[in-house]
C-alpha positions in Angstrom: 258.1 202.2 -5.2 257.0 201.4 -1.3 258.2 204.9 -0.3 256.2 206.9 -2.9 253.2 204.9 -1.8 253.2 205.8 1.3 250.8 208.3 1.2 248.4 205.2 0.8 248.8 204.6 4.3 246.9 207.9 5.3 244.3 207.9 2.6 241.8 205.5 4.0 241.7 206.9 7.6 238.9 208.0 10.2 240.5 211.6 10.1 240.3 211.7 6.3 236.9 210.8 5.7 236.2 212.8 8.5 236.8 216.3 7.1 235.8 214.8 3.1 232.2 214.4 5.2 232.6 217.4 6.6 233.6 219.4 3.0 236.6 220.3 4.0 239.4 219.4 1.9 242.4 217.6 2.4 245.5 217.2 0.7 245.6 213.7 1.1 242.7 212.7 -0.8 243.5 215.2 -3.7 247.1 214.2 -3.9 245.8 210.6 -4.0 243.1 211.1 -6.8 246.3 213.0 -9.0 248.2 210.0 -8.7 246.3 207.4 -8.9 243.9 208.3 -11.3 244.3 208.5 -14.4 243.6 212.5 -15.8 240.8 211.3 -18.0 238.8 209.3 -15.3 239.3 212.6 -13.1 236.5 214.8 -14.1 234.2 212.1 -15.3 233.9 210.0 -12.1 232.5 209.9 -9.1 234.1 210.0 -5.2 232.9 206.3 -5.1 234.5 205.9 -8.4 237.8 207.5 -7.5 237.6 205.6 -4.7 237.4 202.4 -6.1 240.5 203.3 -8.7 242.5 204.1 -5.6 242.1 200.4 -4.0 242.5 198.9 -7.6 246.0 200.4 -7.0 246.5 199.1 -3.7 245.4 195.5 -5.1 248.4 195.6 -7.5 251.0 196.9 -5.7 250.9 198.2 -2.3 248.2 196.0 0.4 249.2 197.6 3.2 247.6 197.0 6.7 244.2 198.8 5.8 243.5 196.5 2.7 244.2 193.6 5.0 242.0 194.6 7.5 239.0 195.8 5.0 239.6 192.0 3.6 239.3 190.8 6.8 236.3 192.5 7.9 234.4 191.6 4.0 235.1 187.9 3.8 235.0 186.7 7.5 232.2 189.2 9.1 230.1 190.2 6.1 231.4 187.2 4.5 230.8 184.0 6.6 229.2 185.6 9.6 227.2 189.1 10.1 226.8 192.0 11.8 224.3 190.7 14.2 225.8 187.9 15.4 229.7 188.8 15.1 231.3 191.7 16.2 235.0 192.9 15.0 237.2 195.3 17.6 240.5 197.2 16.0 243.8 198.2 17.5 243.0 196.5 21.2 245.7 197.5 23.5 247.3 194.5 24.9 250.4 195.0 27.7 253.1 196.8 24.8 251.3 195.8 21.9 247.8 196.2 19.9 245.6 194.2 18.4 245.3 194.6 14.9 241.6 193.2 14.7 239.7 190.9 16.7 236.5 189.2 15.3 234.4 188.1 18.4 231.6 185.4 17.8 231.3 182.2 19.4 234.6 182.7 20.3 237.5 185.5 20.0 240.4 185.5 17.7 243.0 188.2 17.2 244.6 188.3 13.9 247.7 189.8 14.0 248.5 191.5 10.4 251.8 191.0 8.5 251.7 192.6 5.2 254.1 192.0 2.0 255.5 195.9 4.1 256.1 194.9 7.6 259.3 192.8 9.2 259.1 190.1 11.6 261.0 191.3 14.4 258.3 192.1 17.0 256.0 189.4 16.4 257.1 187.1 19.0 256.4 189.8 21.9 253.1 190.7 20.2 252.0 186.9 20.2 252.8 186.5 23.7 250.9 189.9 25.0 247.7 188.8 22.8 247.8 185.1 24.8 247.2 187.4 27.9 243.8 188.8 27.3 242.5 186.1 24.3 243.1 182.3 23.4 242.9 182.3 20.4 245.6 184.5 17.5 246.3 183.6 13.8 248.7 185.7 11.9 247.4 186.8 8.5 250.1 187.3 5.4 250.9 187.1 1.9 251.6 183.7 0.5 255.4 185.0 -0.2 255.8 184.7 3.9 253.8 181.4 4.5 257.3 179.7 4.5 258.9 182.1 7.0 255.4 182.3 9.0 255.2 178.3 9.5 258.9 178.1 10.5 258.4 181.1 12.7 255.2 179.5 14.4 255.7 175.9 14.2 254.9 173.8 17.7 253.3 177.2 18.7 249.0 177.0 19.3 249.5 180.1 17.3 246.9 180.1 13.0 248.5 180.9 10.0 245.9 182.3 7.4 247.1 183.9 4.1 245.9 186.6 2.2 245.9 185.6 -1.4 246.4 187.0 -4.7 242.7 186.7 -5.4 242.1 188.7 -2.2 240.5 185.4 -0.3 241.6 185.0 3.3 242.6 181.0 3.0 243.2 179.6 6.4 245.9 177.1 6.5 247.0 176.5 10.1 243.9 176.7 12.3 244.5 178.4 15.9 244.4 175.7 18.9 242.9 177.4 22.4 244.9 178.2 24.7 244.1 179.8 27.9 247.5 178.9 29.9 248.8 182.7 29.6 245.6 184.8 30.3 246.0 187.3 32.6 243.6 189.0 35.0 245.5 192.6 34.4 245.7 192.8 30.3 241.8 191.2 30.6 240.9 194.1 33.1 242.6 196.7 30.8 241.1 195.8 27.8 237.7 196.3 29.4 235.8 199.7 30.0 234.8 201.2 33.2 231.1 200.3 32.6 232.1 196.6 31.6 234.1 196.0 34.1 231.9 196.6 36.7 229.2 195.2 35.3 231.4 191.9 35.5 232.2 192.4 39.0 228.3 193.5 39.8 227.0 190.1 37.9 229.4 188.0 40.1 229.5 190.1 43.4 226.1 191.3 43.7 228.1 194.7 44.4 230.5 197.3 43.9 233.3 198.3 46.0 232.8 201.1 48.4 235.6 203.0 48.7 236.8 206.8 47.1 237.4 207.7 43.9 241.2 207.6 44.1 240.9 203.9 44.7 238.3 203.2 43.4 239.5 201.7 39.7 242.4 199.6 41.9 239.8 198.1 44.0 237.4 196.7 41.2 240.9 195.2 39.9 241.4 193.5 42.7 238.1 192.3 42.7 237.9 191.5 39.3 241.4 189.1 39.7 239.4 186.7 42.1 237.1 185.9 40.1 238.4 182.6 38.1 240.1 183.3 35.0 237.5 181.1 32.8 234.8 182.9 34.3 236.4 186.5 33.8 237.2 185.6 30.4 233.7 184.6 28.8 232.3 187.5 31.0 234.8 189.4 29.2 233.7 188.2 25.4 230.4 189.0 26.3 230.9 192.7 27.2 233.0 192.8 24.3 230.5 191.8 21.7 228.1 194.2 22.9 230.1 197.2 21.7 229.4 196.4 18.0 227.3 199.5 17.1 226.6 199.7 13.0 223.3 200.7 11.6 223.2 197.8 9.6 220.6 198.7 7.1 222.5 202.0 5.7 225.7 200.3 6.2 224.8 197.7 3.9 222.9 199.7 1.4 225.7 202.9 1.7 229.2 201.6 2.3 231.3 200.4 -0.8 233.8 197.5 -0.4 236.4 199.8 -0.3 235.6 201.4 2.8 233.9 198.8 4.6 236.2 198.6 7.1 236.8 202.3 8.1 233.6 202.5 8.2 232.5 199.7 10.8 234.9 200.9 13.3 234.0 204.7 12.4 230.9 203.9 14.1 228.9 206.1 11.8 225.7 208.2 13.0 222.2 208.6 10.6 223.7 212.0 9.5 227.2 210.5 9.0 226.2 207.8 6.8 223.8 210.6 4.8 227.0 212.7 3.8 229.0 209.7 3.3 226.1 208.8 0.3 226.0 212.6 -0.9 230.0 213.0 -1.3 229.9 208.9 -3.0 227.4 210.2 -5.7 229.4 213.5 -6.4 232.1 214.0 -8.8 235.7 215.1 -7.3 235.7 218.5 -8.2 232.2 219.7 -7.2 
């Protein structure tokens, strides 16, 4: 059954949507809508519609990563903080491994996903690289891996929070700071050109002076002296800033369903326009 729904995994996708914006078709999508909806709902329903039956699939048998994540994003940025004030980041390279999501407020937490599909076996080394750049991670599951999660992660500074059959994130280990393994480099790399200097510019008063073969070496080595503390709030700062939703369409446009691929789709005026035109229209038009 996980094999033939596999092709879930590359339904709800920036690429997809993409060229269904775009009118251009895809295979994925229309192999999707044959098998997961049902023939008489096929004609008579809208995208938004077809849409919805899709992730009413993925709600009984297969939450993979993307229905974690678009749970994520609904009930702990929509849910219990907002798009002004919070800001959520996807697939952050860290050292070997990346981020699955990172919700940025007050404070930053990565939340590594482990879905009812994925093993265990790298989740040590991912813990460890996401202690380099932020202090605080929680691993997000089903409730059939709480046991092996909490053996996995006991005496670790390291939150469990489950993903429950009523699709309610219910936290039930909360994530202690811990700052003890940040490291200038993954901190540095995380960053942007135009963030990083803009840290080095607030705390030097200047930039280094050098050519442009050395140039991305030298703010590094400028950006390591700073204290760690200091490097790492400047860092949460830059990072909230690169939240960039127009919050108004994307509350009034954007279904549950995609809520997620949409945030980090960062969608333009036009895009969000024939996002709402292909919603309304039915799947053969």
């Amino acid at each position: 059954m996980t094999e033939n729904n596999m092709v879930l995994n590359r339904f709800f996708t920036q690429r997809i949507f993409s060229n269904l914006l775009d009118n251009k078709p895809t295979s994925i999508y229309n192999n999707c809508v044959e098998k997961y909806v049902s023939s008489e709902l096929k004609t008579a329903i809208s995208n938004k519609d077809i849409i919805s039956e899709v992730y009413k699939y993925m709600n009984k048998e297969y939450r993979n990563e993307y229905f974690y994540k678009n749970t994520l994003l609904n009930k702990l940025l929509l849910g219990r903080h907002s798009l002004k004030t919070t800001t959520a980041l996807s697939e952050v390279p860290i050292s070997r491994s990346k981020a699955d999501f990172v919700l940025i407020n007050g404070k930053a937490v990565v939340y590594e996903i482990k879905t009812e599909l994925d093993s265990f076996d790298r989740l040590s080394s991912q813990l460890a690289d996401y202690y380099k750049a932020f202090d605080h991670v929680t691993v997000v599951t089903s409730e059939n891996n709480y046991a092996k999660v909490t053996e996995l992660l006991k005496d670790t500074n390291v939150g469990i929070s489950i993903l429950t059959r009523r699709n309610t994130i219910s936290l039930r280990k909360e994530p202690v700071q811990d700052r003890g393994n940040l490291e200038s480099i993954a901190m540095f790399k995380v960053l942007r050109k135009a963030e990083y200097e803009e840290i080095i510019m607030d705390y030097y008063g200047e930039l280094p002076e050098t050519n442009q073969f050395s140039y991305y070496k030298e703010c590094f080595e400028c950006f390591k002296q700073i204290p760690i503390n200091h490097s790492y709030e400047a860092m949460l700062v830059r990072l909230k800033k690169r939240a960039r939703v127009q919050i108004e369409a994307y509350d009034d446009i954007v279904p549950y369903e995609l809520k997620s691929l949409a945030y980090f789709s960062k969608y333009t005026k036009e895009d969000y326009t024939k996002l709402d035109s292909f919603l309304k229209h039915n799947w053969e038009e």
